[in-house]
C-alpha positions as CSV (number, residue, x, y, z in Angstrom):
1,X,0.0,0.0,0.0
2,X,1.0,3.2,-1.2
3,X,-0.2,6.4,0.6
4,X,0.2,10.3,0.6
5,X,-1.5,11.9,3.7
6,X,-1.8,16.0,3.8
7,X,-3.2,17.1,7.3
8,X,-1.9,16.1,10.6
9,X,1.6,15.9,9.9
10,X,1.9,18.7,7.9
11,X,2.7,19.0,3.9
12,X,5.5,16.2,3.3
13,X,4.3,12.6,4.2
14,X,5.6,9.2,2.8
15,X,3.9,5.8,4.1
16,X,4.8,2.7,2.8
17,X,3.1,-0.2,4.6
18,X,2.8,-4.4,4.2
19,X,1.2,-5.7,7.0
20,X,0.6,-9.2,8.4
21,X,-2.6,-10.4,10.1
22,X,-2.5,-10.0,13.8
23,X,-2.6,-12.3,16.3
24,X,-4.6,-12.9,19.8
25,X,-3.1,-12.1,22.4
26,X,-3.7,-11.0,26.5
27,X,-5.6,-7.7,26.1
28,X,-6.2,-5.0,29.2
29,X,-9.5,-6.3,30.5
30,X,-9.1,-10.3,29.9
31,X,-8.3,-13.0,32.5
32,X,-5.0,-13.9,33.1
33,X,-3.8,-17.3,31.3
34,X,-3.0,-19.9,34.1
35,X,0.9,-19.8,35.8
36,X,2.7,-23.0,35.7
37,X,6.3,-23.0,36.8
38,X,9.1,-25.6,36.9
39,X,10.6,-24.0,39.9
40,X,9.6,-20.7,42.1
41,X,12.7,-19.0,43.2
42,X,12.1,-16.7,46.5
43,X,8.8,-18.2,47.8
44,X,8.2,-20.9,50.4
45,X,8.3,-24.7,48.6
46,X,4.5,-25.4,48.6
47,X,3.6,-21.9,47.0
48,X,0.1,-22.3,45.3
49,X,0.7,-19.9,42.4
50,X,-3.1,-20.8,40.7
51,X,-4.8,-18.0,39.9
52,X,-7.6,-19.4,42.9
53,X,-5.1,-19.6,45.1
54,X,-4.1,-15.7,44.6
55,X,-7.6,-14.3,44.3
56,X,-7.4,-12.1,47.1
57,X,-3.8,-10.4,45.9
58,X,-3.4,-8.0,43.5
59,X,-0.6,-9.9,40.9
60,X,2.3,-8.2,39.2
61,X,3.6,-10.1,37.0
62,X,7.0,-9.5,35.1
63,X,8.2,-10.8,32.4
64,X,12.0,-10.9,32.6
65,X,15.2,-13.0,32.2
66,X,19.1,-12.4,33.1
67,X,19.9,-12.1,29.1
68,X,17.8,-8.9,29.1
69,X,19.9,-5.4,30.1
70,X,16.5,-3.2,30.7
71,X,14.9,-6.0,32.5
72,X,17.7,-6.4,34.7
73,X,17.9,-2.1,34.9
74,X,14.4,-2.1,36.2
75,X,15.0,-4.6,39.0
76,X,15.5,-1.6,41.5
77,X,12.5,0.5,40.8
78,X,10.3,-3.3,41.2
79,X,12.3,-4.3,44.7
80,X,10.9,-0.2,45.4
81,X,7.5,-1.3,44.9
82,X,7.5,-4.2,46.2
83,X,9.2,-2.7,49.5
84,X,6.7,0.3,49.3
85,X,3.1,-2.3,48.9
86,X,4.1,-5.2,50.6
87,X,1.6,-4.6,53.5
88,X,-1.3,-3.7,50.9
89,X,-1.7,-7.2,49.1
90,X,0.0,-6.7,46.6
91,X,2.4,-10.0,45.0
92,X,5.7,-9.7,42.9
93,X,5.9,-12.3,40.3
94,X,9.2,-12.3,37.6
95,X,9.2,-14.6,34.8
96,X,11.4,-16.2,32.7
97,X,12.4,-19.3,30.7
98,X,15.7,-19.5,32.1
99,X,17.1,-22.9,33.5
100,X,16.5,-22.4,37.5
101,X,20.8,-23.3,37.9
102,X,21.3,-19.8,36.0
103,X,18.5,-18.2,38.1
104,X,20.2,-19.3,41.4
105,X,23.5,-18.3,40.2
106,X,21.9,-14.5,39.1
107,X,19.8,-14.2,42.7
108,X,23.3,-14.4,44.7
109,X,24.8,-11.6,43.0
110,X,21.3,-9.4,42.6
111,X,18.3,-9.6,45.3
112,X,14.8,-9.9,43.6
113,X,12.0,-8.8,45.9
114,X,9.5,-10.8,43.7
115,X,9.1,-14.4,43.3
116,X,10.9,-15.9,40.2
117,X,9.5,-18.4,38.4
118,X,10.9,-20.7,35.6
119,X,9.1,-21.4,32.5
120,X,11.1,-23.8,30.5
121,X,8.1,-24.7,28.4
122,X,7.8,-21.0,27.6
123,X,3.4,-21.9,28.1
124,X,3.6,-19.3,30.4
125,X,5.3,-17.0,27.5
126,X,3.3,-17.9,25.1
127,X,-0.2,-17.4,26.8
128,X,0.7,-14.0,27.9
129,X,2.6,-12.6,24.5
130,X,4.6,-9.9,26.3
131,X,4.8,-6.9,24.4
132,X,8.3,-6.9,24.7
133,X,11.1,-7.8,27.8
134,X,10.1,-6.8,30.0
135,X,6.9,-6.1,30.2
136,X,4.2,-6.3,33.7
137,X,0.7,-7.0,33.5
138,X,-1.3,-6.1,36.4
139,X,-4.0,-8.7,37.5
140,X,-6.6,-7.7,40.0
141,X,-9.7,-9.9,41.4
142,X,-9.3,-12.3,38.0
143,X,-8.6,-9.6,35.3
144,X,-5.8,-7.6,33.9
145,X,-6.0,-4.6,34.7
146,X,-3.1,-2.9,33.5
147,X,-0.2,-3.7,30.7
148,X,3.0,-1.6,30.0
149,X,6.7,-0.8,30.3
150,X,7.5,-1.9,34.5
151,X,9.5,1.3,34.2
152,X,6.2,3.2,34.0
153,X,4.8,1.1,36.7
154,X,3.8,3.0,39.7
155,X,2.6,2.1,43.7
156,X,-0.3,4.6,42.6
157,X,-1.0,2.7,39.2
158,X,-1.5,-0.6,41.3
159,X,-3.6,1.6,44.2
160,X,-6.1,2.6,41.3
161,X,-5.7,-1.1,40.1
162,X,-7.3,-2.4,43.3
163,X,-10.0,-0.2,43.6
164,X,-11.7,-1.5,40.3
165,X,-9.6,1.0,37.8
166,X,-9.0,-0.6,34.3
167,X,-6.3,1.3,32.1
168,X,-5.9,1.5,28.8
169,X,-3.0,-0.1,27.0
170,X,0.7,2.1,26.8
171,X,3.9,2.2,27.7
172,X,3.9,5.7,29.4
173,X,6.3,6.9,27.7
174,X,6.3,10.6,28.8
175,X,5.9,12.2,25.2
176,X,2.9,14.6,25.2
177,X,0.0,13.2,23.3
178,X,-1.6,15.6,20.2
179,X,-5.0,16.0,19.5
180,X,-6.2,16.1,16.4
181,X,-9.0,17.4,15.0
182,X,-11.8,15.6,13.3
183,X,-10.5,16.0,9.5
184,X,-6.8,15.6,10.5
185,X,-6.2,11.8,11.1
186,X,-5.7,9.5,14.3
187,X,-4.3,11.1,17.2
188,X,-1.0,9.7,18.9
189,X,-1.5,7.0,21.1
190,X,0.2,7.3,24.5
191,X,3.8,5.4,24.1
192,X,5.4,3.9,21.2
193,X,7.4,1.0,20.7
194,X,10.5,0.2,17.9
195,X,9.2,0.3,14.1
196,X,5.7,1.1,15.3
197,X,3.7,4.4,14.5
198,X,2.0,5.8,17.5
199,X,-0.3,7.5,15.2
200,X,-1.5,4.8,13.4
201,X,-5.1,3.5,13.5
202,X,-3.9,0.2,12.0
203,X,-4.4,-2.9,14.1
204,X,-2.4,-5.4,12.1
205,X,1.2,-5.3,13.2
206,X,3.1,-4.7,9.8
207,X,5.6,-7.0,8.1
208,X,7.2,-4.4,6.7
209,X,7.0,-0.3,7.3
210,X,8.4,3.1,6.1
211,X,7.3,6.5,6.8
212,X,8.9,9.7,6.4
213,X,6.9,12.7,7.2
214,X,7.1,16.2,8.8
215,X,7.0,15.8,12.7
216,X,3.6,17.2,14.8
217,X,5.6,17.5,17.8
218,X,8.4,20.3,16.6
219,X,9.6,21.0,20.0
220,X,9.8,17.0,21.1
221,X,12.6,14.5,19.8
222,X,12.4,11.3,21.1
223,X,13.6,8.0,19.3
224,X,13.8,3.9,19.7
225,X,15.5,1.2,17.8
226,X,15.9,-2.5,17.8
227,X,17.0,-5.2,15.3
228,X,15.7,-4.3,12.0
229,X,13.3,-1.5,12.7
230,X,13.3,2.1,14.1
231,X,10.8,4.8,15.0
232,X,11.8,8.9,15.4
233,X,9.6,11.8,16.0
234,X,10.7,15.3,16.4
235,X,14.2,14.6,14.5
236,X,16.5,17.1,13.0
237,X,17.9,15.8,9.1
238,X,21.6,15.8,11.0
239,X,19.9,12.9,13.7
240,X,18.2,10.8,10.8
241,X,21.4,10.8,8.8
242,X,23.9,9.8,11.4
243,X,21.0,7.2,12.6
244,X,20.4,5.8,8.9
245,X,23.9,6.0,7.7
246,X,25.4,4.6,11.2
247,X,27.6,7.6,11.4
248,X,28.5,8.8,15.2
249,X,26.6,12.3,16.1
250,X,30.6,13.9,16.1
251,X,30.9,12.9,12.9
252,X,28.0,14.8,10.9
253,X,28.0,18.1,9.9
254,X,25.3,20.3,8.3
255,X,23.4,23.6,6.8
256,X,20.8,25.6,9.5
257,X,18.0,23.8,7.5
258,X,19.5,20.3,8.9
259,X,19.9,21.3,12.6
260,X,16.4,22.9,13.1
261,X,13.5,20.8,10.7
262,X,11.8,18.5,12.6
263,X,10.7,14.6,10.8
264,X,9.5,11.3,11.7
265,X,11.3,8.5,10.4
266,X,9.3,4.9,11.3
267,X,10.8,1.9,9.1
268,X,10.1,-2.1,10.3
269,X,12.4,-4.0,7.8
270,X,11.3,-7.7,7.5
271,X,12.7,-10.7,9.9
272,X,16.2,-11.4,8.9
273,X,16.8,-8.8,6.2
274,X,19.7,-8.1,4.4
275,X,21.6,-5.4,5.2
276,X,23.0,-5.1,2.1
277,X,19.8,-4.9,0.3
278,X,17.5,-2.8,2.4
279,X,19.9,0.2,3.9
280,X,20.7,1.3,0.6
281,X,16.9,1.6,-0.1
282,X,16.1,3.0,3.1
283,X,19.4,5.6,3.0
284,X,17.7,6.7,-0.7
285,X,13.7,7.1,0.8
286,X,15.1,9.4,3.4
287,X,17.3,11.0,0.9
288,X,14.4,11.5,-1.4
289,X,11.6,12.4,1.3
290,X,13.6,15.2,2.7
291,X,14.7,16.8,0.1
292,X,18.2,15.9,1.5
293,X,22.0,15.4,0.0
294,X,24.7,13.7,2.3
295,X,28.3,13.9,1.3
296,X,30.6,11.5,3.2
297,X,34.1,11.6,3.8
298,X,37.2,11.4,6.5
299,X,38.7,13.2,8.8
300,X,41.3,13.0,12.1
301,X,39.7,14.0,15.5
302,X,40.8,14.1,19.1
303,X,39.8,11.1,20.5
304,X,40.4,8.2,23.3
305,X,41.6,4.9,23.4
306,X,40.2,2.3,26.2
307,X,42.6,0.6,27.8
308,X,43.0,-1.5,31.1
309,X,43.6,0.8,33.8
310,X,47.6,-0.2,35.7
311,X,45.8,-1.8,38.4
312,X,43.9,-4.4,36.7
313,X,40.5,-4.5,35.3
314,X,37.3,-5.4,37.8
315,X,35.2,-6.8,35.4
316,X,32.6,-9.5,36.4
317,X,32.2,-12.4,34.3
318,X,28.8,-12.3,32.4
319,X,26.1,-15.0,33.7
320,X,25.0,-16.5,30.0
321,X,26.1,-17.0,26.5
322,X,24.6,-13.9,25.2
323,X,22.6,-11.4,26.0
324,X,21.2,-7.9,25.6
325,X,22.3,-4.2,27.7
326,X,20.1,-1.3,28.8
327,X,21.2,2.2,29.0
328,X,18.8,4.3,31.7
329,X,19.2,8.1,32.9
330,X,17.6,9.3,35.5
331,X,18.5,13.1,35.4
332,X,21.9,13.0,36.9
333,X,23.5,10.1,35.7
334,X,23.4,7.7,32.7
335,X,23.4,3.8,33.8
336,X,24.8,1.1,31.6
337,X,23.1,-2.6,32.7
338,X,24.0,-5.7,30.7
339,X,24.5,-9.4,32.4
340,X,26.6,-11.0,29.7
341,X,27.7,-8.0,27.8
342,X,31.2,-7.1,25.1
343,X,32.5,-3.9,26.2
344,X,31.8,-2.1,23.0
345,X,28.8,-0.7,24.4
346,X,30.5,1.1,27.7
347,X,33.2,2.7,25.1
348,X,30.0,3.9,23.0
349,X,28.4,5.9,26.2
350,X,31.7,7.2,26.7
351,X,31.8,8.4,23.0
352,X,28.2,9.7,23.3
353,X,28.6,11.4,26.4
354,X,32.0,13.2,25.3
355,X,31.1,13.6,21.7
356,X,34.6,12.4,20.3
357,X,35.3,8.6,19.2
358,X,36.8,6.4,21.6
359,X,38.6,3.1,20.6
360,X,38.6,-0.2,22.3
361,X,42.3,-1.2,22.7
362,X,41.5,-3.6,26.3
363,X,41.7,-6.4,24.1
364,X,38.8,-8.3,26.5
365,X,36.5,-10.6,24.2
366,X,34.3,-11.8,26.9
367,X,31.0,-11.3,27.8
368,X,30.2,-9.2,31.1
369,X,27.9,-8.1,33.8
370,X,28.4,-4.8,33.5
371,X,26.6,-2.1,36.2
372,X,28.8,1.1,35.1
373,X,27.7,4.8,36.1
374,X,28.6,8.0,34.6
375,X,27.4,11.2,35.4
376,X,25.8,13.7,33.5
377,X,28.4,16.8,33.7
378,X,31.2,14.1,33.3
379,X,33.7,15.5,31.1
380,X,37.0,13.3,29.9
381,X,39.1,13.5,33.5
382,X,35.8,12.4,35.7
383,X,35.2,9.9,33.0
384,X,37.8,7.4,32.9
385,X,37.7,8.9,36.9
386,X,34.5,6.5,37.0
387,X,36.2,3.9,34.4
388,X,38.7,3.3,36.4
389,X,36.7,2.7,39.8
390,X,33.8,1.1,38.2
391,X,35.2,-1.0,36.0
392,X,39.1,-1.2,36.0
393,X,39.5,0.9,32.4
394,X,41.0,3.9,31.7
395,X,40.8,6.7,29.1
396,X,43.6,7.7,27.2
397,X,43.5,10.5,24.4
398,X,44.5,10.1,21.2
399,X,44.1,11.1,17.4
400,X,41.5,8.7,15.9
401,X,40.7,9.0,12.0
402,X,36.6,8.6,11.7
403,X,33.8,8.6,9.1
404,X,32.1,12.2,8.2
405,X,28.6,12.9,6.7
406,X,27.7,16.5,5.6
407,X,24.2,17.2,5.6
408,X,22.5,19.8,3.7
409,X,19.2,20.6,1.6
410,X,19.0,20.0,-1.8
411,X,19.3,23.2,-3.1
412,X,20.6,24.9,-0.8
413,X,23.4,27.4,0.2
């Protein structure tokens, strides 16, 4: 399906949508799907975890595992409320499909409030359909009443949940929501996930997505990515660019009209693409859409190496084969979580932070559990400062030759 769209979203809008037929799946308002466990980690032996049994507790329950950086990121804020409701009836329930061994070995390092149960079988997974990892749902007096991000999850949420409240679906993101009038289209949905438009009235998930358009929220940027899909809203040209063309922020360069224009970019590439095939398409859409011309070259910058620091490195071996990392702020510092981690990530929040390339030279392969802390107003000393404590690394400056884009309208000066 081929679309142009004029209202809403302003004068420039490119959809290209195939979609797939949706499938059922635990809705806001439904029963819960029974819990069956092969083993219940932080409970007494002869827990009753049936849905009869629990009838007069309001249930969270988490889906989670150790693989999983922003399920393992969120563990404080649950252990908060289960510490803040555990006189109000209120139960903690985490699961995953994780052999219990791994489980054990993960609960001595990091102390869950909630019971963990194991669902080898994945029936529990599959009956539920989490949204994503993790996700909660929120089951009161035998419905769900609640279903989003446990991030967004709040003691006053569950509160409401007990007295008979029944929310609808989203992942509270914190973006502002726009109206829109009757002639102008669908307006945003609260929250928005990876390759998904929060605008869209569509109830089929797509199979594959692309749409360019001018932003509705001018003042707002706020972006998500994961595997082969991406969603932006509120992004400069400069952003989409070094996004699409996997160029660092510190490389890209551009006119006024590229640092100020405002765009969403939403693309959901199909399962397994090829890279080779679909970035070139995508990189010419956006190119095309905008009204846009990149130029790329090379150029030598100031920059760091990563090193180990004199003393050693203080690195924690990771607790799986494999596994994904989550990167949290909270207003003063950024947070990078990952339990079996490489550590090309912590050198990229180091980049991101400083705004200049920094180059992994530690020569450690391994996976990780990685819990590293960086403030906000860090600058290069404070830095490998918190390197260096955290983690055993150090920063050490360099010259580093790097990839540049230049951004500018076609057209223009």
């Amino acid at each position: 399906m081929l679309r142009m769209h004029h209202g809403l979203f302003g004068s420039l809008a490119f959809f290209l949508v195939f979609a797939t037929s949706a499938t059922a799946r635990v809705e806001v308002g439904d029963a819960p799907p029974p819990l069956d466990f092969e083993a219940v980690f932080n409970a007494q032996a002869d827990i009753d975890l049936s849905w009869d049994a629990l009838a007069d507790r309001t249930v969270v329950v988490e889906f989670w595992g150790t693989w999983c950086g922003p399920c393992v990121a969120v563990i404080p804020h649950m252990n908060e409320l289960a510490e803040a409701l555990e006189d109000e009836g209120v139960a903690f329930l985490s699961v995953t499909f994780e052999e219990p061994a791994l489980i054990e070995r993960f609960l001595e390092v990091r102390s869950m409030r909630s019971w963990v149960g194991c669902d080898m079988d994945r029936s529990v997974v599959d009956a539920y359909e989490p949204r994503g990892w993790p996700t909660a749902f929120v089951v009161h007096r035998g419905r769900v009443a609640w279903i989003g991000h446990p991030a967004t999850l709040t003691a006053e949420v569950i509160r409401e949940a007990q007295s008979g409240a029944v929310f609808a679906e989203g992942r509270g993101d914190g973006m502002p929501t726009v109206e829109a009038k009757a002639d102008e289209g669908p307006a945003r949905r609260d929250g928005f996930r990876s390759g998904e438009d929060p605008y869209s009235s569509l109830t089929e998930a797509p199979r594959f997505q692309l749409i360019v358009r001018e932003s509705a929220l001018p003042e707002v940027s706020q972006s998500m990515t994961s595997g082969y899909q991406g969603t932006w809203l509120g992004a400069t040209p400069k952003s989409l660019a070094a996004a699409i063309w996997r160029v660092p922020a510190y490389g890209v360069s551009g006119d006024a009209w590229s640092e100020t224009e405002r765009f969403d970019l939403i693309y959901k590439l199909p399962d397994g693409a090829d890279a080779s095939v679909w970035r070139p398409m995508l990189q010419r859409a956006v190119l095309e859409a905008l009204g846009m011309e990149v130029r790329s070259g090379r150029a030598e910058v100031s920059g760091f190496e990563l090193r180990v620091a004199d003393g050693g490195d203080r690195l924690r071996p990771g607790m799986s084969g494999g596994g994904g990392w989550s990167v949290t702020s909270d207003g003063q510092k950024t947070t990078l979580t990952g339990t079996s981690m490489p550590l090309s990530p912590v050198g990229s929040m180091i980049s991101n932070r400083l705004g200049v390339p920094v180059r992994d030279m530690t020569d450690l392969e391994r996976d990780y559990f990685i819990e590293f802390e960086l403030p906000f107003a860090a600058d290069a000393e404070a830095a490998s400062a918190a390197l260096e404590e955290q983690l055993g690394l150090t920063l050490v400056p360099v010259p580093i030759e790097i990839e540049t884009l230049e951004v500018r309208r076609v057209g223009g000066e």
